[in-house]
C-alpha positions in Angstrom: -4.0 14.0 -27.4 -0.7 12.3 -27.8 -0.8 8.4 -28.6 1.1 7.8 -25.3 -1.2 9.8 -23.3 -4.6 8.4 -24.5 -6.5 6.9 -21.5 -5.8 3.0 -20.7 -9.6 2.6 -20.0 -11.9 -0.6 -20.5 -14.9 -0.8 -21.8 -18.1 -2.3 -19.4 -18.3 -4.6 -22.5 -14.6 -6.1 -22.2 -15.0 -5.7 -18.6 -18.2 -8.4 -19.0 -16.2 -10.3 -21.7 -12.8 -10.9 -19.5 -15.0 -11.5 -16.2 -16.9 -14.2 -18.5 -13.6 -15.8 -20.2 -12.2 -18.7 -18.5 -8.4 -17.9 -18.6 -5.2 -19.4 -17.7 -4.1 -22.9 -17.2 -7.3 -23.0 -15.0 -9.1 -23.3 -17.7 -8.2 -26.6 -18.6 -9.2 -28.1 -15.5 -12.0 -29.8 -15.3 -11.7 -31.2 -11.7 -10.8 -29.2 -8.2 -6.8 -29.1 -8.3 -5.1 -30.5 -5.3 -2.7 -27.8 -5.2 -5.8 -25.6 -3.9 -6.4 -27.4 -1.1 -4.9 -26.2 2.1 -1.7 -27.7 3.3 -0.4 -29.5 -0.1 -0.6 -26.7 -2.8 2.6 -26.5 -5.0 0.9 -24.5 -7.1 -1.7 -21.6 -6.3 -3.9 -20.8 -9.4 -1.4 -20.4 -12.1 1.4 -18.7 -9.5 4.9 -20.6 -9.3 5.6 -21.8 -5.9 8.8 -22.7 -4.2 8.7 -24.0 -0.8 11.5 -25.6 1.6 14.5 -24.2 3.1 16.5 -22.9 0.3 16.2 -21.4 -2.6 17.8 -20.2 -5.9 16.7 -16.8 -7.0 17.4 -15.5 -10.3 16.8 -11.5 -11.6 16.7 -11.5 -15.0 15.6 -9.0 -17.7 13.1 -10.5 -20.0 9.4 -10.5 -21.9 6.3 -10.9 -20.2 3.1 -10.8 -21.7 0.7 -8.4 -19.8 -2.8 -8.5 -20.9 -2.1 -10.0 -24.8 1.0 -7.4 -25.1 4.6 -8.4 -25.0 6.5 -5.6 -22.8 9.6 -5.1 -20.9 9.8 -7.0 -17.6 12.2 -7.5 -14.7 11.1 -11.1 -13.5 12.3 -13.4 -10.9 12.8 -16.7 -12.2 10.8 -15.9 -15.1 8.1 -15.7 -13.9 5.3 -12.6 -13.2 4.7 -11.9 -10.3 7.9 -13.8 -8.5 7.4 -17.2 -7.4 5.2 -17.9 -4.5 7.6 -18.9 -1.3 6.1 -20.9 1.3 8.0 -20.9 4.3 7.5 -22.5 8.0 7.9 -20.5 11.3 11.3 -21.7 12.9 12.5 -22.7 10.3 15.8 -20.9 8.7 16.2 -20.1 5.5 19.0 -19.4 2.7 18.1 -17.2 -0.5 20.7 -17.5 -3.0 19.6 -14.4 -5.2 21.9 -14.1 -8.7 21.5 -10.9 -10.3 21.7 -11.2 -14.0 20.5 -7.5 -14.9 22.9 -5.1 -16.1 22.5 -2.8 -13.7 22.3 -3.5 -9.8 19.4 -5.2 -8.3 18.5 -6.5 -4.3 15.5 -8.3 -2.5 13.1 -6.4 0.5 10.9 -8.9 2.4 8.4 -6.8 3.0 7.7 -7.2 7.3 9.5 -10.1 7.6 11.5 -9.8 11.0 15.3 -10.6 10.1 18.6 -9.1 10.6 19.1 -5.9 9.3 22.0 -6.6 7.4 19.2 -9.1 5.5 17.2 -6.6 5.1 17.7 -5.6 1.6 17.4 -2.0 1.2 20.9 -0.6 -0.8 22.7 2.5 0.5 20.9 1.4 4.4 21.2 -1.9 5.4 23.9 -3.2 1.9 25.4 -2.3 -1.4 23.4 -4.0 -3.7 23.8 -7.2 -5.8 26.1 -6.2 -8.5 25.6 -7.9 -12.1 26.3 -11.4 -12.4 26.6 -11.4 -8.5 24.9 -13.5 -6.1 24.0 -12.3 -2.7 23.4 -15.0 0.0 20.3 -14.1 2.0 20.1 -16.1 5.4 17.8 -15.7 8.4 15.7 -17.6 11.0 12.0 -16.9 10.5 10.3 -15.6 13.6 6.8 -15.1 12.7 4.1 -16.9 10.1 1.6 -15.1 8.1 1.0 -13.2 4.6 4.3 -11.4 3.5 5.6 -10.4 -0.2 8.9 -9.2 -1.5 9.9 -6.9 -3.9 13.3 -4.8 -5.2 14.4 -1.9 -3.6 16.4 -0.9 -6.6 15.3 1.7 -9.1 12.1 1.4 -10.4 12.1 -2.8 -10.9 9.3 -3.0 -8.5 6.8 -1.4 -11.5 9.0 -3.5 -13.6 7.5 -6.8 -12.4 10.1 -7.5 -9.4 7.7 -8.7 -6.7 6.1 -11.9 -5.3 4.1 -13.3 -2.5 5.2 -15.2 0.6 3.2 -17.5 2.8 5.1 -18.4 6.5 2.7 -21.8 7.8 2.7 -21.1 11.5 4.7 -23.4 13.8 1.8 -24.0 16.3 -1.9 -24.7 14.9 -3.5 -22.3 12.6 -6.1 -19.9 15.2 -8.0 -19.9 11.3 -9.7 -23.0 10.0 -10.1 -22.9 6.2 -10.2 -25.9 3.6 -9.0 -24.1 0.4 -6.7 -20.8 -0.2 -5.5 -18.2 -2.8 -3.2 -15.9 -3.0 -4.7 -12.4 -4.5 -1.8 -10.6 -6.0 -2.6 -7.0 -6.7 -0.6 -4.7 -8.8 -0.3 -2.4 -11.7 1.4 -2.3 -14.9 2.4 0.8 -17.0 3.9 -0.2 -21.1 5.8 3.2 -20.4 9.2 3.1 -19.1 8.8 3.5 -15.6 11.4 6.5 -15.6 9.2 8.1 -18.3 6.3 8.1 -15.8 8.7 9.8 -13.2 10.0 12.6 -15.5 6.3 13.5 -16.9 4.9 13.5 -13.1 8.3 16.3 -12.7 7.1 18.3 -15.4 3.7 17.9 -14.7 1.8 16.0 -11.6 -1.3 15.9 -12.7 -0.4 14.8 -16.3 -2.6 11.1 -15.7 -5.0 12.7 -13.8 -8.0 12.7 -16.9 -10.8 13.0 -14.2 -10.0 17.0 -14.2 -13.0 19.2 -12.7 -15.6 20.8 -15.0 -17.7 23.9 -15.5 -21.1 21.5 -15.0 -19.3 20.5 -11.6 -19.0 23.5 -10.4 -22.3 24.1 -11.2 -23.6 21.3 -9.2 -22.0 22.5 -6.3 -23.5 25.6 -6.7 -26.8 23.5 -6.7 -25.8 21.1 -3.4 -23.5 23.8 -1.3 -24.7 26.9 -2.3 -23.2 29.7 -4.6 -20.9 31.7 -2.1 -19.4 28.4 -0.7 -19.1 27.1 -3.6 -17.3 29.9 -4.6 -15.0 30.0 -1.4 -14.5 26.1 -1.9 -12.9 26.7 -6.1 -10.9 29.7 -4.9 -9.5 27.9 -2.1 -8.2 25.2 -3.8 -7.2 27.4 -6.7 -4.8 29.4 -3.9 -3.7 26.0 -3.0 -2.3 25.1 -6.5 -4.7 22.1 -5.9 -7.1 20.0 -7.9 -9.6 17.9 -5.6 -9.5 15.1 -8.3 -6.1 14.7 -7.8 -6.6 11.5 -5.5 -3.6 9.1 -7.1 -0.7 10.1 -9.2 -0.3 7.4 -11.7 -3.9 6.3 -13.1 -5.8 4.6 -15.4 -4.5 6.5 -18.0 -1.7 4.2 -18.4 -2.1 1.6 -16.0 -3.2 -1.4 -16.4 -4.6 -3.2 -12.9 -3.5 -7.2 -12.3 -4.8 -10.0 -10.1 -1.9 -12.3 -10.0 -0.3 -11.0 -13.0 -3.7 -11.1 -15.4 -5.8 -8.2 -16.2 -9.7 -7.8 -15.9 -10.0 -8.9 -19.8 -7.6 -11.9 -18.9 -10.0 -13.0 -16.0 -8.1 -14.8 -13.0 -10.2 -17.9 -11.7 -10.2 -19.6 -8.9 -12.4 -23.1 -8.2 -14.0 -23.7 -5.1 -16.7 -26.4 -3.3 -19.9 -25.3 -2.2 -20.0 -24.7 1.8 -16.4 -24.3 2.1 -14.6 -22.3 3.9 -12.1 -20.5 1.4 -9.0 -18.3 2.7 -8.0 -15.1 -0.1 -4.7 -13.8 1.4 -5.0 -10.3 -0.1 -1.2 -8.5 -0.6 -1.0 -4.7 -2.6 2.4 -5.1 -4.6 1.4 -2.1 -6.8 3.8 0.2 -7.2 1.3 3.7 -7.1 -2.1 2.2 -6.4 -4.5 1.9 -3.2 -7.8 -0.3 -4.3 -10.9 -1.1 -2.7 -11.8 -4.3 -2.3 -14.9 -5.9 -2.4 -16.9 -9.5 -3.7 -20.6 -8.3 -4.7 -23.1 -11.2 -2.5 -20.2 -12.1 -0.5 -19.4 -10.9 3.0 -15.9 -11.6 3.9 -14.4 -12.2 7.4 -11.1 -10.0 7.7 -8.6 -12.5 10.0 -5.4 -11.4 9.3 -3.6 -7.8 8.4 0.0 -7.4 7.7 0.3 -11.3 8.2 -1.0 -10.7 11.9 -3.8 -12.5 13.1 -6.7 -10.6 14.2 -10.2 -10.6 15.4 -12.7 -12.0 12.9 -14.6 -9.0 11.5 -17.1 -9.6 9.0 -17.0 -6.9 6.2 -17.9 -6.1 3.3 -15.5 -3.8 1.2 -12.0 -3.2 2.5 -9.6 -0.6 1.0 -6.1 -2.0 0.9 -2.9 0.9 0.3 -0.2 0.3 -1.0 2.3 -2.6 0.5 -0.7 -3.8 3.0 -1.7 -7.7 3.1 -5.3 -8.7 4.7 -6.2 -12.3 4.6 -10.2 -12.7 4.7 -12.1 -15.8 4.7 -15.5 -16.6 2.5 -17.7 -19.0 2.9 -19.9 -19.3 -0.4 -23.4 -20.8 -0.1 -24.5 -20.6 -3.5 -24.1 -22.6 -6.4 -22.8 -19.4 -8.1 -19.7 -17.5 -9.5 -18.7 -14.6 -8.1 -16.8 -11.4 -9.0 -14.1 -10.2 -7.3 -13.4 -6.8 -8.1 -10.3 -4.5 -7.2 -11.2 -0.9 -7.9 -8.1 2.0 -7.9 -9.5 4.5 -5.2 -9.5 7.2 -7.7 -11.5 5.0 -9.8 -9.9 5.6 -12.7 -9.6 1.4 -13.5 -10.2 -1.7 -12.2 -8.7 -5.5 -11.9 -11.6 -8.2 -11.7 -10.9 -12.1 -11.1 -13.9 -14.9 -11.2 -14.6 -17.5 -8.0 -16.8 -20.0 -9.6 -17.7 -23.7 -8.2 -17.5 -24.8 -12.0 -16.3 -23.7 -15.0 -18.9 -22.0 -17.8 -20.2 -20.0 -14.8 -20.8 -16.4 -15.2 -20.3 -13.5 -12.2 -22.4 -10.3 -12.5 -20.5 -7.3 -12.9 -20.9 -4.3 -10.9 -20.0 -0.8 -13.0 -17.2 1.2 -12.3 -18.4 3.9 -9.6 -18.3 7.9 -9.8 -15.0 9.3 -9.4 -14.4 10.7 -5.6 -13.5 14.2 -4.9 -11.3 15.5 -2.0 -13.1 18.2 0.3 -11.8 21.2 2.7 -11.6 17.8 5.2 -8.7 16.4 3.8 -6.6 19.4 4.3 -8.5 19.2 7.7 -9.9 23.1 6.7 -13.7 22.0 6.6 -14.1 24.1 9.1 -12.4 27.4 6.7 -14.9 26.2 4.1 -17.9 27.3 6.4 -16.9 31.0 7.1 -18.6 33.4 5.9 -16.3 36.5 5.9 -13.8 35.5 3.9 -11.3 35.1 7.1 -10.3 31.6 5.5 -8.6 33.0 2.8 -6.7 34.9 5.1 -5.6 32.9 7.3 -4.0 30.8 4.1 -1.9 33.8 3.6 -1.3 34.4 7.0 0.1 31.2 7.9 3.5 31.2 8.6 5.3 27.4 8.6 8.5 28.9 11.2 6.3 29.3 13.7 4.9 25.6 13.6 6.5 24.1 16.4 7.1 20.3 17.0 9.0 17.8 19.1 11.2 15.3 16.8 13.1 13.3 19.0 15.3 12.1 15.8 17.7 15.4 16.8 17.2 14.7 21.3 20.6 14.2 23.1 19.2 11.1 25.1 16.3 8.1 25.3 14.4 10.8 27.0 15.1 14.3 26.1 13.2 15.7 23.1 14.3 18.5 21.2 11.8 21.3 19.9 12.4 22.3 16.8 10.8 24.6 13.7 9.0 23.0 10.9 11.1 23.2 7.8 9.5 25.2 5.1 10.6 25.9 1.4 9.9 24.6 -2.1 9.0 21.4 -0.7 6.1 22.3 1.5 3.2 23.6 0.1 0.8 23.7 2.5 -0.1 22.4 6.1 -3.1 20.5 7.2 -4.8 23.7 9.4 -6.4 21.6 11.8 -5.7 17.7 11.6 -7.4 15.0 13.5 -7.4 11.3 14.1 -9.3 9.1 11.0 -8.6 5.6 11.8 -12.4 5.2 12.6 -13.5 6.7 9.6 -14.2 5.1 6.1 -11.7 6.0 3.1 -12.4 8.4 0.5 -15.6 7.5 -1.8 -16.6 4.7 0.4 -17.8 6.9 3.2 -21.8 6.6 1.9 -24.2 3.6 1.5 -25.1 1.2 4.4 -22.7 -1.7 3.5 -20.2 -2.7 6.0 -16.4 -1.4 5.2 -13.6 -1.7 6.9 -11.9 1.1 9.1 -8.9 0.7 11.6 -10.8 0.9 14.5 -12.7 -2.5 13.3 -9.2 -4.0 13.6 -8.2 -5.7 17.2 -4.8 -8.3 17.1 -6.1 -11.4 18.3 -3.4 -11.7 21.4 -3.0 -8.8 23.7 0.1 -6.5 22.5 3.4 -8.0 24.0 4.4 -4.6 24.7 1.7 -2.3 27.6 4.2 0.2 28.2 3.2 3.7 28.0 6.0 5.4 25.8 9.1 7.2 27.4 9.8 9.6 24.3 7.3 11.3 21.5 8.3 11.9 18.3 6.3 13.8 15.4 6.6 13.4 11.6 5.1 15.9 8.9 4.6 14.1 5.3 5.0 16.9 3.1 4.9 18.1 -0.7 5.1 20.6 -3.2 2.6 18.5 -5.9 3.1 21.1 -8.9 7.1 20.3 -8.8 6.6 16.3 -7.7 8.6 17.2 -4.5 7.6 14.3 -1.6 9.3 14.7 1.9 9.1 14.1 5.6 9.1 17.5 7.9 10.0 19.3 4.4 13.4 17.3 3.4 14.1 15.0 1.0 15.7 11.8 1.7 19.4 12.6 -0.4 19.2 16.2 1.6 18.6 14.9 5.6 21.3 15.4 8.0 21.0 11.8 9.9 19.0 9.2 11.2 16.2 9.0 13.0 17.8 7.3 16.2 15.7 5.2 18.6 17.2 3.8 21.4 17.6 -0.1 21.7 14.3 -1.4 23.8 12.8 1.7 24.4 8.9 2.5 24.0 7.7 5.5 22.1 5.0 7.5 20.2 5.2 8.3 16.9 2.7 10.7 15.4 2.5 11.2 11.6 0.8 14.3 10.8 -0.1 14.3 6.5 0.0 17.5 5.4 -0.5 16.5 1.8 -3.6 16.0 -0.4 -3.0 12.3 -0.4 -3.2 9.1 1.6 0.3 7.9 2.0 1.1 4.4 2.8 3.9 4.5 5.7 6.1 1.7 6.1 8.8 0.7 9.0 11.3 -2.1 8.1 12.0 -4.4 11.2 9.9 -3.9 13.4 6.0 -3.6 13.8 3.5 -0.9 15.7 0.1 -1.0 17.3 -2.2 1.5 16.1 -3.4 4.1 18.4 -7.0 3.0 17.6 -7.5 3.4 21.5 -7.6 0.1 22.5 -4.6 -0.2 25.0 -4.6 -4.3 25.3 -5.3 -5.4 21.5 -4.1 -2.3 19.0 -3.6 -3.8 15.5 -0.1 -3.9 15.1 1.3 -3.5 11.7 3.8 -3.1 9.3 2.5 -0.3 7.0 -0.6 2.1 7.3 -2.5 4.3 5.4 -2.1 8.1 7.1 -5.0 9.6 5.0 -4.7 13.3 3.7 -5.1 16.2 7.0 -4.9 13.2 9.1 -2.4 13.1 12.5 -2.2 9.4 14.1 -0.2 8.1 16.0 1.6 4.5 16.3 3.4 3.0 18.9 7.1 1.3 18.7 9.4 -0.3 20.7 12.5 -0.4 19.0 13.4 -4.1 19.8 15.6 -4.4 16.3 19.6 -2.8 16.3 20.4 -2.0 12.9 19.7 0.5 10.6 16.2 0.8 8.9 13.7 2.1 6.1 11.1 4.1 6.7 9.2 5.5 3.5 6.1 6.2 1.7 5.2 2.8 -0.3 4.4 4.2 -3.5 6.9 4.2 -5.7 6.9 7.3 -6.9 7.1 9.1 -4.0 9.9 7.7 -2.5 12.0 7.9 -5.6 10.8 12.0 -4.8 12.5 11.7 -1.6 9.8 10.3 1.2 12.0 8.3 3.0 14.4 8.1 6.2 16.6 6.0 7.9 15.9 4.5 11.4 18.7 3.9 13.5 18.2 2.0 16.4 21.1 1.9 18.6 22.2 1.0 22.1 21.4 4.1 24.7 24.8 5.0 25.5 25.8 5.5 21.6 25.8 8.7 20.7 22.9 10.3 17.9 
């Protein structure tokens, strides 16, 4: 195997050394820091804060060190991840944001509600900062909560271009807590990031080291017996499709952070016995989706997308890509603790220590078996279980022209869908058969074992929407692929080959049902505005920013396109919207024309 395709894996025994090693500039603290209690932290456990009303910003090519390696980074103020902002609801803000790259650079702040010409997206909502520019970012803030920003340019986003943001809420806090931390999840390649795009061209599954083998398929021989098994390999082989394929970029050459340190570096954060401690949990990987959990340690899920919620306690949450949860904890024992972030393929792991003193040791849980996808996530379960071979042919008989769907992105009016065909070509490869609603169920490899984990349907906003309307217009949206040629779409086209906008009318309520045709879970984002969930609880639907549409799943979410301007909606990992999963949102006055 080539050098720069051997397997970025750890050992159990690093993976006990880092978890044991005091690292960081916490380890020369004997005494709990001020900075971590609540309301007069500078400083959260080694991250750079800046807090106020303005702010200098400066995006600069430099070296980082990332797990004992010096590498190539794109930082923001030096610093990896980006400085911590603190912000306060009503407040306004200035961002002066100098771009000292060669090559141009901008700032997304990832759900916060802002202008769209502050939005930060090039080509949509600006041009760009050109080199040795600066761009003046100004807005009022509107909201409070657990937000994070990040380039929209290139690849800088793997690069190290990223950092967390904390809005203090005007009013009182509806969540009592005497000490927080900000968890930064993200992952880290030492390839050039555009190296890692052209191999996944040439080859998708060239990080995927988890392939299938003959001893599989003989134990699904053993557990499903030989014919389905059978069925079950020659379907997926007449799908071009690997059922270990769950994430694109892996272990392999990723290496998984918790606020910039790796799992041998050991992040640490103090706390006090019997209090109540606040982890606000933000996904700034580029490619990865991790499950979450604290072995001994419930947690109470209070926030998502920096939007308060319900307290649910919980055990393991999965968090995709671009998704914030804040949980609190509430440790009882004079113990450490191990926080673990696993990738959902498994293929790696970041790990951080919570320890009421220093010297303390966490025990640490192995890295699990590998997941594999099933007929279910094409939604074809039901194929799998025929016995006359009929599911083969209705693969070959299906025929994407006569899949017909409303997309009011091409209607004449507010209220006046259009039908049209679903697109077919090189960039769809399939379509999910039969897809169905899977907010209420658990994510992939979590679905057995009797602890508690967190689905959509456990999530309920803490105020009653602000919108009941029932929508005036529908709108459906296939996520679509061709995974052997690293093609990634919406209905089928890629973003540099659509026609237009998406066009919502100013005010206006509406549906919008994603429908993931695709062997993976895709992290959908809207910029501007939020949704509620259709988890069918018409009063308190979650509403936010980004969700996870997991593979043969159709949702739905519903807007009401309060924002003018022109906005991004895309896939959150990286890659993928590089490929071309991404549109624009227009939302514009009724009488305009589409």
């Amino acid at each position: 195997m080539p050098a720069n395709q051997r397997p970025n894996k750890i050992t159990r025994r690093e993976f006990i050394h880092g978890c044991t090693t005091i690292g960081g500039s916490l380890a020369l603290q004997s005494v709990l820091p001020a900075w971590a209690r609540s309301g007069t932290q500078t400083n959260l456990a080694g991250l750079a804060a800046l807090s106020g009303t303005e702010f200098d910003l400066d995006v600069a090519s430099a070296q980082s060190t990332v797990d004992g390696r010096s590498t190539r980074s794109v930082l923001v103020n030096g610093h990896l991840p980006a400085p911590l902002l603190r912000w306060r609801e009503g407040d306004k803000v200035t961002l002066r944001v100098t771009n000292n790259l060669d090559v141009d650079t901008s700032i997304h702040w990832h759900g916060v509600l802002l202008p769209y010409q502050m939005d930060g997206v090039p080509g949509v909502t600006f041009p760009g900062i050109k080199p040795r520019q600066t761009f003046v970012y100004e807005f009022p803030i509107r909201q409070a909560g657990t937000y994070w920003y990040h380039s929209h340019s290139g690849f800088q986003e793997q690069l190290g271009h990223y950092g967390p943001i904390i809005i203090e809420p005007k009013h009182a806090d509806p969540v009592a807590y005497d000490r927080e931390y900000v968890i930064v999840l993200s992952d880290w390649t030492f390839e050039d990031p555009h190296h890692v795009f052209a191999k996944l061209k040439k080859m998708s599954d060239v990080y995927n080291f988890q392939q299938r083998t003959l001893g599989d398929f003989f134990a699904d021989v053993k557990s499903l017996g030989a014919m389905r098994a059978l069925r079950e390999r020659m379907m997926w082989g007449a799908m071009r499709m690997n059922p270990t394929d769950i994430a694109d970029v892996t272990g392999a050459t990723y290496k998984y952070l918790i606020n910039g340190h790796s799992a041998s570096e050991n992040w640490t954060g103090l706390f006090a016995l019997g209090e109540s401690v606040r982890l606000r949990f933000i996904n700034a990987s580029a490619m990865s989706i991790f499950n979450v959990r604290i072995p001994d340690l419930p947690m109470t899920v209070v926030q998502a997308d920096g939007l308060d919620v319900q307290p649910v306690e919980i055990d393991e949450f999965q968090i995709g890509t671009a998704e914030t949860y804040d949980v609190i904890i509430k440790p009882t024992e004079n113990q450490a603790y191990t926080l673990v972030a696993e990738s959902n393929d498994r293929s790696g792991f970041a790990c951080a220590t919570l320890t009421p003193q220093l010297g303390l040791a966490a025990p640490v849980p192995p890295l699990r078996k590998r997941p594999t996808l099933s007929m279910k996530d094409m939604a074809m379960d039901h194929m799998a279980d025929e016995e006359d071979g009929s599911s083969m042919q209705t693969m070959d008989m299906m025929d994407h022209a006569k899949m017909n769907h409303s997309m009011g992105s091409m209607s004449d009016g507010p209220n006046e869908p259009q039908v049209h065909l679903h697109a077919r070509g090189a960039g769809v490869a399939s379509l999910a058969v039969n897809p169905v609603n899977r907010l209420g169920e658990r994510p992939l490899g979590l679905q057995d074992g009797d602890h508690r984990v967190l689905v959509y349907t456990d999530l309920k906003s803490l105020h009653p929407n602000p919108d009941p309307r029932a929508p005036s217009r529908e709108l459906e949206l296939h996520l679509t692929s061709n995974m052997e040629r690293y093609m990634w779409s919406f209905d089928g086209v890629k973003f540099s080959e659509v026609d237009g906008p998406i066009v919502f009318y100013k005010d206006e309520r509406l549906r919008l049902t994603l429908v993931n045709d695709t062997m993976m879970p895709h992290p959908i984002h809207l910029h501007g505005m939020f949704f509620d969930v259709g988890t069918g609880d018409h009063k308190n639907r979650p509403r936010k920013h980004t969700i996870v549409v997991k593979p043969g799943e159709k949702l739905s979410v519903y807007i009401t396109a309060d924002a003018l301007g022109e906005w991004a909606f895309h896939c959150h990992l990286l890659y993928h919207m590089h490929a071309g999963m991404m549109r624009v949102v227009s939302v514009r006055d009724a009488q305009q024309p589409a």
